[in-house]
C-alpha positions in Angstrom: -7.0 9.4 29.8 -7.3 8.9 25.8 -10.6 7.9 24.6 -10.3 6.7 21.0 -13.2 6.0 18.9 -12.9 4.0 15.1 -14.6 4.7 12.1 -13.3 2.2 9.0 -14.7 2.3 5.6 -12.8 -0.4 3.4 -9.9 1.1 3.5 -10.0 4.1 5.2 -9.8 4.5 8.9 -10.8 7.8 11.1 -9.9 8.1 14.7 -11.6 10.3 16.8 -9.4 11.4 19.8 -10.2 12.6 22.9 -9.0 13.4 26.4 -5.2 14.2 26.6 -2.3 12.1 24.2 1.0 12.0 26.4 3.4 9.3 27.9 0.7 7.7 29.5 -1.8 6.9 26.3 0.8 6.8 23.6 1.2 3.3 23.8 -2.1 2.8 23.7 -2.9 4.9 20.4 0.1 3.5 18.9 -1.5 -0.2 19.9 -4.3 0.7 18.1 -2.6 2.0 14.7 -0.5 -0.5 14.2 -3.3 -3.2 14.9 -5.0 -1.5 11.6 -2.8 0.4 9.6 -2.3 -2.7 7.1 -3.8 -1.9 4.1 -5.2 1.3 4.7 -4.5 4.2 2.0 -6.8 7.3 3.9 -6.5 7.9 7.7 -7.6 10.6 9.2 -7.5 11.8 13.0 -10.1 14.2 14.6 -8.5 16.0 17.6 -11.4 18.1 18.0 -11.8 17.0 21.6 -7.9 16.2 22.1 -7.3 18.7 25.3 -3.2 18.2 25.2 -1.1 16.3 23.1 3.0 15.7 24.8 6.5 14.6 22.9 5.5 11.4 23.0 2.2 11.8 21.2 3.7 13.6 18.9 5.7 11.3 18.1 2.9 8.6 17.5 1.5 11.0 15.1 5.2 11.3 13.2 5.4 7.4 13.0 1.9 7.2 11.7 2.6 9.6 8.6 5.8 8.2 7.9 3.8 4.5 7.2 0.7 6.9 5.4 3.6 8.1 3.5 3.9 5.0 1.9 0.7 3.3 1.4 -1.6 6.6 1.4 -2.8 9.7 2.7 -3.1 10.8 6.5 -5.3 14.5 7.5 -5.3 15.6 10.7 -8.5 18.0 10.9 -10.8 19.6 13.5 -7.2 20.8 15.6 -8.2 22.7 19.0 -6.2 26.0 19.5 -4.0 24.4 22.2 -3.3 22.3 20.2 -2.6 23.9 17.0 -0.4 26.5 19.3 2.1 22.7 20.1 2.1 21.9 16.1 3.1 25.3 15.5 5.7 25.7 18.1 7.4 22.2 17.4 7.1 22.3 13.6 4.9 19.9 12.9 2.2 22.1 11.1 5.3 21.6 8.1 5.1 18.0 8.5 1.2 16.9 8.7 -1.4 17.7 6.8 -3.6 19.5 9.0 -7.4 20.8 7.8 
């Protein structure tokens, strides 16, 4: 289960996440970013209560700093051991920009 909570200020967006990010609640986080991604130049995700992120949510978060890439800025902050310990192992530490 992925519980995802929405903070937007003009044009910046923070998503809190919580719960676990894998096959099952992808789609459902990648529902939600592309139903408010237009226009926004800072997004931020807090995974300070994200328990396990998979492939596929990984991939969500890939796809998400590709667009930031071109129309902002996109922090990942507040990252839980676990999951810093996935980000590390598959590279991704490289590719985000994690606080």
């Amino acid at each position: 289960m992925l519980n995802i909570a929405k903070n937007v200020n003009g044009s910046e967006i923070k998503l809190i996440l919580e719960g676990r990010l894998d096959t099952a609640t992808a789609p459902q986080l990648e529902a939600t970013l592309s139903s408010i991604l237009a226009g926004v130049t800072s997004l931020k995700f807090d995974l300070e209560k994200l328990d396990y992120i998979s492939s596929a949510g990984l991939r969500v978060l890939l796809s998400s700093q590709k667009t930031m890439n071109k129309q902002g800025s996109m922090v990942i902050s507040n990252v839980s051991p676990e999951v810093k310990e996935i980000f590390d192992v598959t590279g991704f530490t490289d590719i985000l920009t994690i606080e």
